[in-house]
C-alpha positions as CSV (number, residue, x, y, z in Angstrom):
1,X,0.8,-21.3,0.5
2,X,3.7,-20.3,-1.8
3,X,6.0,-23.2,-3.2
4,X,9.4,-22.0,-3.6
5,X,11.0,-22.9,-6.5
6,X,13.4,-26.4,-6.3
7,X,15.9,-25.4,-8.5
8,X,19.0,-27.5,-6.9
9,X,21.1,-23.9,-7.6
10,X,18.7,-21.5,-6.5
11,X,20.8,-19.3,-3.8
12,X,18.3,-16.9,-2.9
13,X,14.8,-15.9,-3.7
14,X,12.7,-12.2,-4.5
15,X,9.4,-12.2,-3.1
16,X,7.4,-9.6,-6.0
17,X,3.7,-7.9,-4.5
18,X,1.2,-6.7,-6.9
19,X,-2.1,-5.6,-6.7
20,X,-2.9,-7.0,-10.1
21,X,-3.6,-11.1,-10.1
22,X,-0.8,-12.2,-12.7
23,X,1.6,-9.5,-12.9
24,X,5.3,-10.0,-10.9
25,X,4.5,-6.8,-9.2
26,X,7.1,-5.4,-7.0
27,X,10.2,-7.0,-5.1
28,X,9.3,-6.4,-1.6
29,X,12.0,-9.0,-0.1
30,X,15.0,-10.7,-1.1
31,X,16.6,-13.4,0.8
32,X,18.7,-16.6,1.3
33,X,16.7,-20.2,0.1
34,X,16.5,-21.1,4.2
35,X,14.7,-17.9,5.6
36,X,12.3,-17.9,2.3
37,X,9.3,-20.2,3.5
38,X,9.8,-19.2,7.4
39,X,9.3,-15.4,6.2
40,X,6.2,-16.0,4.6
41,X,4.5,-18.2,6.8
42,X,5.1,-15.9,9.8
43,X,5.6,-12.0,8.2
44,X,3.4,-11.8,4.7
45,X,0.4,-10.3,6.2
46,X,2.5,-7.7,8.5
47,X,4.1,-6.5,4.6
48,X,0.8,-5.5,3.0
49,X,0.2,-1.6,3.2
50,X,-3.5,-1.4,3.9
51,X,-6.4,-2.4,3.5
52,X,-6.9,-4.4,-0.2
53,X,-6.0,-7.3,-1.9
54,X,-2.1,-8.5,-2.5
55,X,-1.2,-10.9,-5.1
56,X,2.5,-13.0,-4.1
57,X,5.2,-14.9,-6.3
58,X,8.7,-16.3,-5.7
59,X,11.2,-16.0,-8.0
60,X,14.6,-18.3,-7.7
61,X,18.2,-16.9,-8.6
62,X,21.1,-18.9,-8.7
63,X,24.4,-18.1,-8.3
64,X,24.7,-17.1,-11.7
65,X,22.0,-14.6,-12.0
66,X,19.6,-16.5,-13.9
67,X,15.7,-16.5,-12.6
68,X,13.3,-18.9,-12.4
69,X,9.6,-18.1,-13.9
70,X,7.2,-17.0,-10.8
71,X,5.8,-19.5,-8.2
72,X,2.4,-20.1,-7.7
73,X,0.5,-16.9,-7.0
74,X,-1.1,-15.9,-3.4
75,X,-3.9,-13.6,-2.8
76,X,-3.7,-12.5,0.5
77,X,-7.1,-10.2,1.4
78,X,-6.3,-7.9,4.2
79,X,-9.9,-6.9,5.6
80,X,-8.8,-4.9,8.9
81,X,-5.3,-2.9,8.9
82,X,-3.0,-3.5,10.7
83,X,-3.8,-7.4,10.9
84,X,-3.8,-8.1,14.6
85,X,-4.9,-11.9,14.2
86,X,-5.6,-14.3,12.0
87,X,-9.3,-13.4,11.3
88,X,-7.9,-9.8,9.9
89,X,-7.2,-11.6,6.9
90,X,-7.9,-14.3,4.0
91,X,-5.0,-16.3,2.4
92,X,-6.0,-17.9,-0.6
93,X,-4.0,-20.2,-2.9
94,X,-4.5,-19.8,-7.0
């Protein structure tokens, strides 16, 4: 899955969607560095659109309004829409 950045000032993190492997895409959710992982892990197949293929980074930001470079990305495949269970889609680390 996505690693979230362990910068020891990061106070919140973007999650950016593309539909283009390597490119930061679109911020699609912002939030606190506790609620980051336990979004992902539970919500990031309800947030694609339709049916396709979805490409995920995390981006830290501390409190000073620096970012971090992009996580690792994740290619989520969504193969039926909406995803109703867990064979509705592929997660694939890159």
């Amino acid at each position: 899955m996505l690693e979230k950045n362990t910068e020891p000032d990061a106070v919140r993190y973007t999650i950016h969607q593309s539909t283009v492997s390597g490119q930061e895409g679109t911020d699609i959710l912002d939030m606190n560095q506790e609620d980051c992982l336990e979004h992902i892990c539970e919500s990031l197949p309800l947030d694609a659109p339709e049916i396709g293929t979805y490409y995920y980074v995390i981006v830290a930001h501390d409190s000073a309004g620096h970012r971090s470079g992009p996580s690792n990305e994740v290619t989520l495949i969504i193969l039926n829409y909406p995803p109703t269970s867990p064979a509705d889609y592929i997660i694939k680390t890159n």
